[in-house]
C-alpha positions as CSV (number, residue, x, y, z in Angstrom):
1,X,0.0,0.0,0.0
2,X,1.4,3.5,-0.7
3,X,1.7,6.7,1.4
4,X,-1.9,7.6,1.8
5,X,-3.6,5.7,-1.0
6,X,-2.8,5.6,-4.6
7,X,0.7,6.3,-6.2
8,X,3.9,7.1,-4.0
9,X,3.9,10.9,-4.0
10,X,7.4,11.6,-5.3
11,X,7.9,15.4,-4.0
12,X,6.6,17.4,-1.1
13,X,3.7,20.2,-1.7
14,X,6.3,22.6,-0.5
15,X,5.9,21.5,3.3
16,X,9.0,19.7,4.8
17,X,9.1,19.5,8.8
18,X,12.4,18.6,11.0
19,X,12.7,16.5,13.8
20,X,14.6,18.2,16.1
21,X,15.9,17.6,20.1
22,X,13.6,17.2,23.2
23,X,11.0,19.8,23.3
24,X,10.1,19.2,27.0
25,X,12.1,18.0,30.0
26,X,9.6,15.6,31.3
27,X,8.3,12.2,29.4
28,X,4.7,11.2,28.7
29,X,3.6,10.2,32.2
30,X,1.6,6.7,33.0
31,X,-1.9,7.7,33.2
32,X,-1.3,10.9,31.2
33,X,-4.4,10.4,29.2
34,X,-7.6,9.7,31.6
35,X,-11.0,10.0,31.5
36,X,-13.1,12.2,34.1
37,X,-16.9,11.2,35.2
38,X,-19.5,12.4,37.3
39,X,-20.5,10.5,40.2
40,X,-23.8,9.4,38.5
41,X,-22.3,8.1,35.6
42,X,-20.7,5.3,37.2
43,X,-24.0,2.6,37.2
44,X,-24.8,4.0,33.7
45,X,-21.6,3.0,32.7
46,X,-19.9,0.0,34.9
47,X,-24.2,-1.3,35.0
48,X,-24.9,-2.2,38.9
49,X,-23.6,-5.6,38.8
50,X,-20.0,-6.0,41.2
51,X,-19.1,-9.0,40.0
52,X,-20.0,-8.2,36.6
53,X,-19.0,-4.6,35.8
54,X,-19.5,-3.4,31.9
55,X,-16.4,-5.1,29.8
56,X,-16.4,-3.1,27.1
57,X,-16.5,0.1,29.3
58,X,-13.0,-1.6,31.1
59,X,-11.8,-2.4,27.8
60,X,-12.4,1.3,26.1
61,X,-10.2,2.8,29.0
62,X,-7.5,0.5,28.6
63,X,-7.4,1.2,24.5
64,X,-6.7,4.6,25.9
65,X,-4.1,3.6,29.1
66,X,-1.1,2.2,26.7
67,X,-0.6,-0.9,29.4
68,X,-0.3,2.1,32.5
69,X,-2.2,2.0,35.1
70,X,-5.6,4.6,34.3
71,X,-6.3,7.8,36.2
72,X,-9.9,8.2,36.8
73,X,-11.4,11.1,38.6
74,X,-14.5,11.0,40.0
75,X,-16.6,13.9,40.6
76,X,-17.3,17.3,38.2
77,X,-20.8,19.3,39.1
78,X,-22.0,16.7,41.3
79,X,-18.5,16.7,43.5
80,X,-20.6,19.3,45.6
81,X,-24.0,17.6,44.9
82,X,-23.2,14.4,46.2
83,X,-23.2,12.8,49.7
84,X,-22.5,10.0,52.0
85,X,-26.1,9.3,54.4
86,X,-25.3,8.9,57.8
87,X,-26.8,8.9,60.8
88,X,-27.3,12.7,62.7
89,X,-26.5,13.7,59.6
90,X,-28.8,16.6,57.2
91,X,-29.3,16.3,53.9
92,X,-27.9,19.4,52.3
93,X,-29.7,21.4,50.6
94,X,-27.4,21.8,47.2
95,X,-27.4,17.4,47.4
96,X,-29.1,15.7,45.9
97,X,-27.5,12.3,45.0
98,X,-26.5,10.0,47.7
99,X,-23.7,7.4,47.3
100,X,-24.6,3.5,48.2
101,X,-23.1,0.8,49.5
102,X,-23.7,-1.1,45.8
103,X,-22.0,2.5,44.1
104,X,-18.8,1.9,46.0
105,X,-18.8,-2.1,45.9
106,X,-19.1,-1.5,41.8
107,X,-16.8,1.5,41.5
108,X,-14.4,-0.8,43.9
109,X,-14.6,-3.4,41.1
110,X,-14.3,-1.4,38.3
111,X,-10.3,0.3,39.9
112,X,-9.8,-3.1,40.6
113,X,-10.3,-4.8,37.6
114,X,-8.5,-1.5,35.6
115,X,-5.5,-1.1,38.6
116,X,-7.0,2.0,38.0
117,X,-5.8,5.1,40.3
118,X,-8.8,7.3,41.5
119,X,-9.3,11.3,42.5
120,X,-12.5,11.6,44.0
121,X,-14.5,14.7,44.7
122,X,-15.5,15.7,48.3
123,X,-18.3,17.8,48.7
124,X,-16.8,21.6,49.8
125,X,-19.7,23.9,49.0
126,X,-21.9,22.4,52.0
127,X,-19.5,23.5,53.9
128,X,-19.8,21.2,56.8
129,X,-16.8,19.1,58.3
130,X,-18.9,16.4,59.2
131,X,-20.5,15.9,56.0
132,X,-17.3,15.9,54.2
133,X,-15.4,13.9,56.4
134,X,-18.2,11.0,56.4
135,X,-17.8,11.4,52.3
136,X,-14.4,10.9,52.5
137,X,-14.2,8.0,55.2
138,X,-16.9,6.2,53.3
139,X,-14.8,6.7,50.0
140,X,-11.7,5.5,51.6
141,X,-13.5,2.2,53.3
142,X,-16.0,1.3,50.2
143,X,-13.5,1.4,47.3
144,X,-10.1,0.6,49.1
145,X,-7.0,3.6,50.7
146,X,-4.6,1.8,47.6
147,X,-6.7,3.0,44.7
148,X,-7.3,6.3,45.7
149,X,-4.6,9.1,44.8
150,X,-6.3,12.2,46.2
151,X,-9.4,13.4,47.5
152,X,-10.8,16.3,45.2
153,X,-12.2,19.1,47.6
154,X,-14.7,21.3,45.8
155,X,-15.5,21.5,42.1
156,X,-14.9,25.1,40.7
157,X,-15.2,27.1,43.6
158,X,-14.7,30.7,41.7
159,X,-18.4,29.9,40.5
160,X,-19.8,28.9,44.4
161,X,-20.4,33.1,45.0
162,X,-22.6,33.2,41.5
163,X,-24.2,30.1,40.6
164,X,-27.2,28.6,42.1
165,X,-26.6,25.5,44.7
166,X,-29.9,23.6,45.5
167,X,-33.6,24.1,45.2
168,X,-33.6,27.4,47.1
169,X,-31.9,29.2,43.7
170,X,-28.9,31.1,45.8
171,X,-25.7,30.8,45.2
172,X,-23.8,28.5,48.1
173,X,-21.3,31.1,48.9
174,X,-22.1,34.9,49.6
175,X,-21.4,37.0,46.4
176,X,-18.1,38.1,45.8
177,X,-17.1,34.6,47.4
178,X,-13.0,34.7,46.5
179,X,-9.9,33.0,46.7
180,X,-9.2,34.2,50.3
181,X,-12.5,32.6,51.3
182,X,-12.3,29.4,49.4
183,X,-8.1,28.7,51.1
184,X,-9.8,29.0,54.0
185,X,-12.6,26.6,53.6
186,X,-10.3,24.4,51.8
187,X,-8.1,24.3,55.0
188,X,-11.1,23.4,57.3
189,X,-12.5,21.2,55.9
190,X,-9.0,19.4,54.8
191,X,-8.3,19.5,58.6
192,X,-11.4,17.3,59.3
193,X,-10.1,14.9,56.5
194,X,-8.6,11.1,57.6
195,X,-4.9,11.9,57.0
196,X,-4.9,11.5,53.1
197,X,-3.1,13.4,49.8
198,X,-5.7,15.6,48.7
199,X,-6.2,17.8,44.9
200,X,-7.1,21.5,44.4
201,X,-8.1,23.9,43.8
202,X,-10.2,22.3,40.7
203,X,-10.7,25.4,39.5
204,X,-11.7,26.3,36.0
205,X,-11.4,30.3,35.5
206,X,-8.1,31.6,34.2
207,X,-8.3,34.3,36.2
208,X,-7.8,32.4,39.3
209,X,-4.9,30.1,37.9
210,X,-3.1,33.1,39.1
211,X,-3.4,31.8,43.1
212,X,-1.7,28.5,42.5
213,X,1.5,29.5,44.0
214,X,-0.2,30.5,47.2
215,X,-2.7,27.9,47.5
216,X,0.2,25.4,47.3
217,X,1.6,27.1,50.4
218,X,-1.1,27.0,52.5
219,X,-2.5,23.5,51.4
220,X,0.8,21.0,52.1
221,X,-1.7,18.0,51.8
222,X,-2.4,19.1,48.2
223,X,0.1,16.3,45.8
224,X,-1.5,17.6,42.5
225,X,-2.8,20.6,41.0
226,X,-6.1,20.3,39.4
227,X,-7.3,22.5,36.9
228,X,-10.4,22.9,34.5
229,X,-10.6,23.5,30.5
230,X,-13.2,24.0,28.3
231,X,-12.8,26.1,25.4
232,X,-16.5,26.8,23.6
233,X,-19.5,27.0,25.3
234,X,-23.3,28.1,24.7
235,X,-24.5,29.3,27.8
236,X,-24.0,33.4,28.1
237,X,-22.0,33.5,24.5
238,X,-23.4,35.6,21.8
239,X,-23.2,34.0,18.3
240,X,-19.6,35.3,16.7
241,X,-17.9,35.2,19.6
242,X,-14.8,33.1,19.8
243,X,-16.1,30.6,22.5
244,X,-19.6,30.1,20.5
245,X,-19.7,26.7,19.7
246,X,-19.3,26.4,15.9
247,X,-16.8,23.3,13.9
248,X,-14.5,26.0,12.9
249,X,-14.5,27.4,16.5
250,X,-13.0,24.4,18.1
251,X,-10.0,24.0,15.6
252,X,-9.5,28.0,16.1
253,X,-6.2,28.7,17.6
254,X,-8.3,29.9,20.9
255,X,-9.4,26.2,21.0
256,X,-6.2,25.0,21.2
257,X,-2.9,27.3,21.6
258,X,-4.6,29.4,23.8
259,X,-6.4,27.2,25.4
260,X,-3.0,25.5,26.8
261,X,-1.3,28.6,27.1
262,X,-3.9,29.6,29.6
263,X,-2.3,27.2,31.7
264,X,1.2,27.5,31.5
265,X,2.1,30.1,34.2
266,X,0.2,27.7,36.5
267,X,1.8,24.9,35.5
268,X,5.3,26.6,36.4
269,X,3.9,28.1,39.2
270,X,3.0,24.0,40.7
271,X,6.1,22.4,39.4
272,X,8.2,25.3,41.3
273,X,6.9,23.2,44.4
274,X,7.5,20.1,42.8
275,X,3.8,19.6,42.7
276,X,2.6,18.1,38.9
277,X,-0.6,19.2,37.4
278,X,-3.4,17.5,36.0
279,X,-6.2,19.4,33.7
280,X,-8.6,16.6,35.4
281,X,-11.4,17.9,34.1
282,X,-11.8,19.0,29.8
283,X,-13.9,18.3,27.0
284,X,-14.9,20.9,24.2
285,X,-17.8,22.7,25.3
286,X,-18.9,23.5,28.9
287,X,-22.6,24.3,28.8
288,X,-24.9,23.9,26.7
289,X,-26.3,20.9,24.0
290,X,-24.6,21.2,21.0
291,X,-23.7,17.9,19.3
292,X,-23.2,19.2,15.9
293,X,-19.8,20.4,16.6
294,X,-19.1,18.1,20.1
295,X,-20.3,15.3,18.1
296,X,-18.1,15.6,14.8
297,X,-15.4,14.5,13.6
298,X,-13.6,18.0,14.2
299,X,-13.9,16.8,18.1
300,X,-11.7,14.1,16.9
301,X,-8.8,16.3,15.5
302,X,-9.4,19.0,18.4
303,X,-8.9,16.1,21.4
304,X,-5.5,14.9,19.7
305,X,-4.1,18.6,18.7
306,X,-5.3,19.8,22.4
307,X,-4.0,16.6,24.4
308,X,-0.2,17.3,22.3
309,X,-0.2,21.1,23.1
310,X,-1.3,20.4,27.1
311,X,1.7,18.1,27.2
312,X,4.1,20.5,25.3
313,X,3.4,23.7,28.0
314,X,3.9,20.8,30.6
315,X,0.5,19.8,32.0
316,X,1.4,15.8,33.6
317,X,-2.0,14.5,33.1
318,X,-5.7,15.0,31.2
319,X,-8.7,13.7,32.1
320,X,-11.4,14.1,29.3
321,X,-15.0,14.6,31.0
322,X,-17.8,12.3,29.9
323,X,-21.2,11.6,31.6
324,X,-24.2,10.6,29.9
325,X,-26.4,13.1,28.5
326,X,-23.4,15.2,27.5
327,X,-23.3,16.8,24.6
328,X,-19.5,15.4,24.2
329,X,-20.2,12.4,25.5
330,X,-17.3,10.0,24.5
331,X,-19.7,7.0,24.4
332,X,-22.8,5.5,25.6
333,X,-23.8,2.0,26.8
334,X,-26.6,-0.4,26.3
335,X,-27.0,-3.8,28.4
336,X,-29.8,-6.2,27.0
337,X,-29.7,-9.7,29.2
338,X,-26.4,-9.0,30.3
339,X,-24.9,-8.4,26.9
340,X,-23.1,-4.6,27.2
341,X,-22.8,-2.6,23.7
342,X,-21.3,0.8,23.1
343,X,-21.8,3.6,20.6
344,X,-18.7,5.1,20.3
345,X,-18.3,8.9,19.9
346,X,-15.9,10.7,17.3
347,X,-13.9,12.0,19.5
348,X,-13.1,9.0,21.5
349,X,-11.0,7.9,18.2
350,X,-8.6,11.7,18.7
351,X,-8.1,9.9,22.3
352,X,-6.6,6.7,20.4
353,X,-4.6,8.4,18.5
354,X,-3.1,10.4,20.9
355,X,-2.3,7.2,23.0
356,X,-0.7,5.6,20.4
357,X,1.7,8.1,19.2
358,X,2.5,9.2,22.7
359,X,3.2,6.0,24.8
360,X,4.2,6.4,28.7
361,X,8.0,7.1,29.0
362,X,8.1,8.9,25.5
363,X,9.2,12.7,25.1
364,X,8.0,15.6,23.2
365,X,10.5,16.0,19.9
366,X,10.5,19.6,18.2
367,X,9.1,20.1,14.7
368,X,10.5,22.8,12.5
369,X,8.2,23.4,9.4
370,X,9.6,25.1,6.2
371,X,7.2,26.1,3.3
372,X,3.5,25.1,3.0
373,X,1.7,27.5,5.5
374,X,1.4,26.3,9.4
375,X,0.4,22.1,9.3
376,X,-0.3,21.1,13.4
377,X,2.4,18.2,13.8
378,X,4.2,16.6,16.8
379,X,6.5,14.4,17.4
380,X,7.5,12.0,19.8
381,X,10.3,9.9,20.4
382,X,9.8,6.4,22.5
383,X,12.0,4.8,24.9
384,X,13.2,2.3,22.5
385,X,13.8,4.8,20.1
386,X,10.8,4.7,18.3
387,X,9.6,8.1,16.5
388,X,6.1,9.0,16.0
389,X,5.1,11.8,14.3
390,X,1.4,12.9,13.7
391,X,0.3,15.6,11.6
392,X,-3.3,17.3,11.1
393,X,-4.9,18.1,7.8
394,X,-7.8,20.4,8.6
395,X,-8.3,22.1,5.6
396,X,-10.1,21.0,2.2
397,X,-7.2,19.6,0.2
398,X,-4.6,16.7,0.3
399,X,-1.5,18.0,2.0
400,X,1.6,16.3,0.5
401,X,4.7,17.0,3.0
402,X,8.2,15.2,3.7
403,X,9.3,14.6,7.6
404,X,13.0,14.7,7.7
405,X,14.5,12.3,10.6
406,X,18.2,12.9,11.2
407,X,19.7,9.5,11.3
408,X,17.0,7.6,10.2
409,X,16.8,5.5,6.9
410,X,14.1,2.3,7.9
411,X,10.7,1.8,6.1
412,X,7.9,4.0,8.3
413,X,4.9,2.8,8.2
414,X,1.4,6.3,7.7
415,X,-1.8,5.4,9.7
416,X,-4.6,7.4,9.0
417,X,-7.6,9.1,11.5
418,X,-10.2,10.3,8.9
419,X,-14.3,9.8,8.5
420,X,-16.0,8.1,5.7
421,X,-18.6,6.0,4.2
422,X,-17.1,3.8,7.0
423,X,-17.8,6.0,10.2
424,X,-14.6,7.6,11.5
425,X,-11.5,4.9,11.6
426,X,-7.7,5.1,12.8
427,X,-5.5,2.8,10.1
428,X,-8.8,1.5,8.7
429,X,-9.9,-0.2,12.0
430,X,-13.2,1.3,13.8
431,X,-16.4,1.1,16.2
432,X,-18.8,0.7,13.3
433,X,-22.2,1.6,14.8
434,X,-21.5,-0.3,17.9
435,X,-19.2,-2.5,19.7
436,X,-20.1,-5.4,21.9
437,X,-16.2,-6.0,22.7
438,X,-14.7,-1.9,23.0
439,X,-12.0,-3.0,20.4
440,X,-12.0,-1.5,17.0
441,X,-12.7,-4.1,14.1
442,X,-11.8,-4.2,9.9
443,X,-8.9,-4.4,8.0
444,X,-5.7,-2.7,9.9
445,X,-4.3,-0.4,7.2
446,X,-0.5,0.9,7.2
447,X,0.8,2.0,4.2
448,X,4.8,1.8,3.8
449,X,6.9,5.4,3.5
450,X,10.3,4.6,2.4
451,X,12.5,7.4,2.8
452,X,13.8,9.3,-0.5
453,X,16.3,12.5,-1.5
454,X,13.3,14.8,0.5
455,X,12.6,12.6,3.7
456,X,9.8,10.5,4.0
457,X,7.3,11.8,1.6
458,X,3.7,11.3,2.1
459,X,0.3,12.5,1.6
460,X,-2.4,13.4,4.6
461,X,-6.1,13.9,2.9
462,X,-8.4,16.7,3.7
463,X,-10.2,17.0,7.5
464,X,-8.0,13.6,8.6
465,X,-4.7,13.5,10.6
466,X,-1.6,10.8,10.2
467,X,0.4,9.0,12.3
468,X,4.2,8.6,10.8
469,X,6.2,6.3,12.7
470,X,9.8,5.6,12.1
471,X,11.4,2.5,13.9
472,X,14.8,2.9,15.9
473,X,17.8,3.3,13.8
């Protein structure tokens, strides 16, 4: 098979890139890429069963763990809507789901049978010590202390002072409610906590990424730095803006470089204390139903440029949000007489991608593009020298370009990610309309790229993204 279907091309379109030296200091963590849920997803998706949780869910997070261990977090709006009942206890009024004995024994199953390592949310915006601390102790005891990483105090707290909490309709903080407030909330009720690392600030606004630094001082129980990222949404957006949700929106460069850049000074700003960060919580649009656009195939190409660019300003972990009912949902499950089947989303196959070219121990390469316009491409080199480089093709016309590898002369082999008569597929292999087993099916496809006088030489088709990788020398 040739380099992207039909003839060999024999010369680039004027668009030759460079693999260069490390572009980052840190590898590709284990766990890097993970997948976030909200507290009632977990019986929608793992089904209610302990001793039988949902395979092909366990199987779809492991196509995206690379053989690592997967980080799940556990929590999103209903982090501060969710509760442990317990005797002498009131119900909130901002609650209103309750966690079970059969919730933990089935999310105790599901870490187990994954080796999975968990951040679960603990309710903050009650603001009560007791009902946090049962939450916590009831977290700890029902799924097991050895899969938990870090209890998650609070979910956004920059919105607690303007957003409704409960039936009442006010807001659960005073308005105004700022970071001064929210340290020392976090503080109480962390003091209240069993004796546990903990995650903060889970905050979502730019404009507070600025407080990381002192946060971290005052909360030495905090072992990661979680932060939010959304980069469209339709709630409170006028149509035209750059966060309206449209397809060419979310592959705009506020979509993507600025949406990492936003968290860069943070990122420094944690590692400084030797703290990583993870953006646990990110998807493409943050309110509002708008499956149009989080439902293409442009979700696709936005999750794999978006998950390259967090990892080259330095962020040490995503988790992509899913629940069911959400408009980016990454997939959603059926169980007929026991038999689980998933419809797989779009964007689910960016997520694959990324996985695959980005395996745990391997490091960021720079690219140096001459000629043919800007072309999104990354590179990354593996620990057994491996060198993966993906490029996108957004625009409406095959790109022809020629990677140049110093040192390298093997056969590379191109895998596509593109969307056809087929449904979308990554080298050929797919969901189809649904999966009873959460591994992709058909015909793997890998066409050969020898290298010539230019590089390796190869053609990437309109609104589809390759995969180039070139074996050790």
């Amino acid at each position: 098979m040739s380099a992207g279907g039909g003839a060999p091309p024999q010369r680039p379109d004027g668009t030759v890139l460079t693999i260069g030296g490390p572009a980052t200091s840190r590898p590709i963590a284990p766990g890097f890429l993970g997948l976030s849920f909200e507290y009632f997803a977990i019986p929608y998706y793992a089904g209610n069963k302990p001793s039988a949780v949902n395979p092909v869910l366990v199987q779809l997070i492991r196509n995206l763990a690379g053989g690592s261990a997967p980080v799940l977090r556990i929590g999103g709006d209903t982090t501060d809507e969710t509760w442990w009942p317990a005797p002498g206890l009131t119900r909130p009024l901002g609650v209103d789901y309750a966690l079970t004995r059969r919730w933990m024994q089935v999310t105790r199953s599901l870490a187990t049978r994954l080796e999975a390592r968990l951040i679960l949310g603990v309710n903050l915006e009650a603001d009560s010590t007791a009902v946090a601390a049962t939450e916590a102790r009831a977290l700890l005891a029902g799924i097991g202390r050895r899969r938990v990483d870090a209890l998650e105090l609070g979910n956004e707290p920059e919105l607690y002072g303007s957003f409704t909490w409960g039936p009442s309709g006010t807001p659960g903080r005073p308005k105004g409610y700022g970071f001064g407030a929210f340290d020392k909330d976090f503080a109480t009720i962390a003091r209240a906590l069993p004796n546990v690392p903990l995650a903060g600030p889970a905050v979502g606004a730019p404009h507070w990424f600025r407080y990381i630094r002192p946060f971290l001082s005052s909360q030495r129980r905090v072992v990661v730095t979680t932060l939010h990222r959304y980069p469209l949404q339709l709630c409170y957006v006028r149509p035209g803006a750059r966060d309206y949700p449209t397809v060419p929106h979310l592959l705009s460069a506020w979509s993507t470089r600025t949406l990492a850049g936003s968290v860069a000074a943070a990122v420094a700003a944690s590692h400084a204390r030797r703290v990583p960060v993870r953006v646990d919580e990110m998807n493409t649009i943050s309110c509002g139903w708008v499956p149009g656009v989080a439902q293409s195939f442009t979700s696709a190409l936005w999750a794999l440029d978006i998950l390259f660019r967090m990892a080259g300003v330095g962020v040490d972990g995503v988790n992509i949000h899913t629940f069911p009912g959400a408009t980016y949902g990454l997939f959603t499950f059926s169980d007929v007489h026991g038999r689980w089947r998933a419809v797989v989303g779009p964007e689910y196959y960016g997520l694959e991608m990324f996985a695959q070219a980005a395996p745990a121990g391997s490091r960021l390469f720079r690219v140096s593009e001459a000629g043919g316009g800007e072309l999104p491409a990354w590179a990354t080199r593996a620990r057994d020298g491996t060198i993966r480089v993906v490029v996108m093709n957004a625009s409406t016309h095959t790109r022809v370009l020629a990677v140049q590898a110093p040192g390298r002369k093997g056969t590379g082999t191109l895998e596509l990610l593109q969307s056809g008569r087929q449904g979308v597929t990554l080298a050929g292999e797919g969901f189809g309309a649904s999966t009873t087993t959460g591994l992709p099916a058909g015909r793997h496809r890998a066409a050969k790229v020898t290298p010539t006088g230019p590089g390796y030489v190869f053609r990437v088709p309109p609104a589809s993204a390759g995969m180039l990788t070139i074996p050790a020398a």
